[in-house]
N, C-alpha and C positions, 0 to 999 in steps of 0.2 A: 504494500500500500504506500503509496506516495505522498509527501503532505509538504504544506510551504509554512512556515511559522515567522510571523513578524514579531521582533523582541526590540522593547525600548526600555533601555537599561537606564535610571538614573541613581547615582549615586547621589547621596545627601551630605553632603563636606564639601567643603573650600577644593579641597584637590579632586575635585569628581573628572578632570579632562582627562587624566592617565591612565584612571580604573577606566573609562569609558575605551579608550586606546586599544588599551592591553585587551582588553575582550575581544574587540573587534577583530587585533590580530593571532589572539587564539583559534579564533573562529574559522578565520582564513588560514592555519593551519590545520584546519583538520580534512583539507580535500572536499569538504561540501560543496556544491554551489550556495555564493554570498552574494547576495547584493545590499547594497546600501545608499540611505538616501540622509539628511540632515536629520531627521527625525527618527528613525527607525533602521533597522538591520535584517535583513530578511534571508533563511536560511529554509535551504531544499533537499530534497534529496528521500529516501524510505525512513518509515517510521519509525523503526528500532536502530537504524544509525543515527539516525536525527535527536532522537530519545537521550539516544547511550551519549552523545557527544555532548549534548545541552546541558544533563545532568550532572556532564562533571567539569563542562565548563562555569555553569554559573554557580555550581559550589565554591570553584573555586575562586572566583572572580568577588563572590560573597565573603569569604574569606582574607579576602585583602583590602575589605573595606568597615569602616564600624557602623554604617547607615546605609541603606539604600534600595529600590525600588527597579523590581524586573515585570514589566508587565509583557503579556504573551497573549497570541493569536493565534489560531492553530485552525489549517483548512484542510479536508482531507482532497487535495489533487497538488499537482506539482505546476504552479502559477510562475516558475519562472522564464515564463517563456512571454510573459503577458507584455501586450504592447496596447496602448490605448488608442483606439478607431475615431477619434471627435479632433 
């Protein structure tokens, strides 16, 4: 099963630019498909690699922070292909 998950991480401290960094370029180490816009990060690929990868990226990402906020979106098809028609 295939799924696209949009994640906007905010960290709550003064230093939230680096936490925010360093995820993104975890992310882009794990071989997913990533895209990214100002706002959000959006991460593709099958459910149990996307799962297993999430799981131990925002633990960890959690972990290097004392405050902060991961909100998630979760579609089941693979949307990175999407181009908007307007």
């Amino acid at each position: 099963m295939q799924i696209s998950v949009e994640l906007t991480f905010s960290p709550l401290q003064d230093d939230f630019e680096n936490h925010i960094i360093n995820f993104i370029k975890s992310l882009r180490a794990t071989g997913l498909t990533i895209r990214e816009n100002p706002l959000s990060t959006q991460v593709f690929g099958s459910y149990d690699t996307v799962m297993q990868v999430l799981n131990t990226e925002i633990k960890e990402a959690f972990e290097l922070m004392d405050k902060g906020l991961l909100y998630m979106k979760i579609v089941k098809s693979d949307r990175s292909g999407y181009e908007p028609d307007f």
